[in-house]
C-alpha positions as CSV (number, residue, x, y, z in Angstrom):
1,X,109.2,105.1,125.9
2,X,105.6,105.4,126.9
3,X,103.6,103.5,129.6
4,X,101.6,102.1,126.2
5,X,104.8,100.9,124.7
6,X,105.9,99.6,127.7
7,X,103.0,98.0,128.8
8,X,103.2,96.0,125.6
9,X,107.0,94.8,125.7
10,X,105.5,94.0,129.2
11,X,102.4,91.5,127.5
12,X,105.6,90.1,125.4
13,X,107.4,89.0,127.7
14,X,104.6,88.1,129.8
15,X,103.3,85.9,127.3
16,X,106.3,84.1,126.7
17,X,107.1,83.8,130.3
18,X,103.4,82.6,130.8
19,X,104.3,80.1,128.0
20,X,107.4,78.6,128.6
21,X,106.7,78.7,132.7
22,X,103.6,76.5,131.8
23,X,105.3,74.1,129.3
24,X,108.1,73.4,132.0
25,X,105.2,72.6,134.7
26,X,103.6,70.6,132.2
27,X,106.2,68.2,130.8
28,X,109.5,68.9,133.2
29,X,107.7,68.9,136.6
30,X,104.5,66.8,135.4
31,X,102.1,69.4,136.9
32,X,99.9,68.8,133.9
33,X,97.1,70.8,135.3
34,X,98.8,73.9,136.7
35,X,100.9,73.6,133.1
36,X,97.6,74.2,131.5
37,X,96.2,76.8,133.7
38,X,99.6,79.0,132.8
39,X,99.2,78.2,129.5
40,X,95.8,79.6,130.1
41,X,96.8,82.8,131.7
42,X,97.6,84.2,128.0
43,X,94.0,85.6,126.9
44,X,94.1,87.7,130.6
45,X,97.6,89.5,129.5
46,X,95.6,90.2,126.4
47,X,92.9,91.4,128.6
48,X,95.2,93.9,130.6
49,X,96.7,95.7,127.6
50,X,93.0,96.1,125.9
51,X,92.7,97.6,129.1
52,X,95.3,99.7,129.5
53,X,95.0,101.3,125.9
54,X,91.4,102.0,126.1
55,X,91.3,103.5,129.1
56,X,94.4,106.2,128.2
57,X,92.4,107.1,125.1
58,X,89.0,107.6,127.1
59,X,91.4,110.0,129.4
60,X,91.4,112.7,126.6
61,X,94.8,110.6,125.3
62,X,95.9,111.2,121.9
63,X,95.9,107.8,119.6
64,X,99.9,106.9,118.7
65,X,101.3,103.8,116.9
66,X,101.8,102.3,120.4
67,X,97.9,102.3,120.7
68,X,97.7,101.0,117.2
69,X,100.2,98.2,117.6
70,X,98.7,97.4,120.9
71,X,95.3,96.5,118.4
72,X,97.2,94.5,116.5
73,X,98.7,93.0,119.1
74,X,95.6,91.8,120.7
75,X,94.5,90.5,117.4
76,X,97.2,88.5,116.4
77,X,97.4,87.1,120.3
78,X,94.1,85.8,120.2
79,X,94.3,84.7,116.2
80,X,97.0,82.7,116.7
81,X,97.9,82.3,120.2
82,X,96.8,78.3,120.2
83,X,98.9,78.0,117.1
84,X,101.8,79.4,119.0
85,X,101.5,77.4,121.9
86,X,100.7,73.8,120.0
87,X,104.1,75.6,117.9
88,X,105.6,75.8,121.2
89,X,104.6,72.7,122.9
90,X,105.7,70.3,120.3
91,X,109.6,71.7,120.3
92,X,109.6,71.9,123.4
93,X,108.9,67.9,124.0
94,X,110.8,67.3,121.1
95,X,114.3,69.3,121.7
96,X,113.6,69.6,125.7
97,X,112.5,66.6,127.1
98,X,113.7,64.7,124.1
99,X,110.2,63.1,123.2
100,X,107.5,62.8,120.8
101,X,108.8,63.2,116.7
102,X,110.9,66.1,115.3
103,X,108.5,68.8,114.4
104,X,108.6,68.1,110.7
105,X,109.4,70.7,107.7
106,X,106.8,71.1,105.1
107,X,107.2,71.6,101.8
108,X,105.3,71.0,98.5
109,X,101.6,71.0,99.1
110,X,101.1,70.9,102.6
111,X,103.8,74.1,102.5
112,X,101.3,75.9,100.5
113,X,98.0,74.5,102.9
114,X,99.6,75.4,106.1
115,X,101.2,79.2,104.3
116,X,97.3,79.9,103.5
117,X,96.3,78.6,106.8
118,X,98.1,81.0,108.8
119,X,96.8,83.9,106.4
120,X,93.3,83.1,107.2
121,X,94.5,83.4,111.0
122,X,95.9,86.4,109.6
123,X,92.5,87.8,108.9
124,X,90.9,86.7,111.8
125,X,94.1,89.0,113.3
126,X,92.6,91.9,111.1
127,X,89.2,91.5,111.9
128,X,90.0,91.5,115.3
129,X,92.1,94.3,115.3
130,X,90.3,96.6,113.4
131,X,87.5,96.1,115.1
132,X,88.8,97.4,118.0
133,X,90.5,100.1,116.4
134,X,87.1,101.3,115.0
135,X,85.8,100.7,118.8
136,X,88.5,103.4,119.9
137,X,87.9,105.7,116.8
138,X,84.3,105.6,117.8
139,X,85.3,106.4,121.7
140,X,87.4,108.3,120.8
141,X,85.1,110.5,118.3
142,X,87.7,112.8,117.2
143,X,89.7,112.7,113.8
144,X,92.8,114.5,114.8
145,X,93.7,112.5,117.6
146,X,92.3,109.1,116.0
147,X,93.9,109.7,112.4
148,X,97.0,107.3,113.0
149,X,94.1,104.5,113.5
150,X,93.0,104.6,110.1
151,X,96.6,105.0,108.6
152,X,97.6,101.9,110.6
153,X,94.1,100.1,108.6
154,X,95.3,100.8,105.5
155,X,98.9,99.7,105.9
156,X,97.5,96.6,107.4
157,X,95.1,95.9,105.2
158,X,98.0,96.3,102.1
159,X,100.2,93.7,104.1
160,X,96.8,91.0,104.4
161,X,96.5,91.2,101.0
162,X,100.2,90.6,100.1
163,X,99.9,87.8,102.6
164,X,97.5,86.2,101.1
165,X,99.0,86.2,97.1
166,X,102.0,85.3,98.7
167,X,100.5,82.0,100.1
168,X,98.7,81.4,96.9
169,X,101.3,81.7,94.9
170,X,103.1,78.9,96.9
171,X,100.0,76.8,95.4
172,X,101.3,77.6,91.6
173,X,105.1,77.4,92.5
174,X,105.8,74.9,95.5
175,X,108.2,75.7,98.4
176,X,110.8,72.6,97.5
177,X,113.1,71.6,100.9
């Protein structure tokens, strides 16, 4: 396993670790503030991988699906990272500290709203990500050792745009419970 692989199973579990170590300051320990500051903390682990992956591709490094999943990565962090933690936050009042209301299951409708929701996050993901894989196929200014960049566009862009019919399609036949 490479440092690039590795360095983003480390921004994983980082994130989590940033997550659930904030949510138990917040609500089990009532250090509301410091809570939100950990909970804060997960834009700079997004930070140190952009950083890490650029800077091994400006160092003559050759572009491998590690680098291209780290691009994703970043943009699906940052796409839905509040989603995740609001996702987070409310199970963990509700089936931790036994508060607030059972997160509730949609169906119908709001299924359907909530399914096309998280495919427009979705493409802010992509639009975030691929612009920052056309940043390091720019830096890195060479084809050969860029190509797996534009494979991992058009794969991507293939599996936004099966995102998206499937969410509509929840619109013409609703998700029943």
């Amino acid at each position: 396993m490479n440092y690039i692989t590795m360095s983003i199973v480390a921004a994983e579990i980082g994130f989590w670790i940033v997550i659930i170590l904030g949510l138990t300051l917040r609500y089990v320990f009532n250090y509301k503030k410091v809570g939100t500051f950990f909970l804060f903390l997960t834009p700079v682990i997004d930070l140190f991988l952009l950083i890490i992956t650029a800077t091994d591709l400006l160092k003559g490094g050759t572009a491998t699906m590690a680098h291209a999943i780290a691009a994703i990565y970043l943009g699906v962090s940052v796409a839905f990272g509040k989603s995740i933690i609001r996702w987070a936050d409310e199970r963990f009042l509700y089936y931790i500290k036994k508060e607030g209301t059972k997160p509730e299951k949609k169906t119908g409708f709001a299924f359907a709203r909530n399914s096309l929701k998280g495919s427009f996050q979705h493409l802010f993901a992509y639009i975030i990500g691929a612009g920052f894989l056309s940043i390091l196929i720019y830096l890195v200014n060479d084809p050969d050792r860029s190509s797996i960049f534009f494979e991992t566009l058009k794969v991507w862009s293939l599996v936004l745009g099966i995102d998206f019919i499937i969410s509509i399609s929840y619109f013409i036949w609703p998700r029943v419970k």
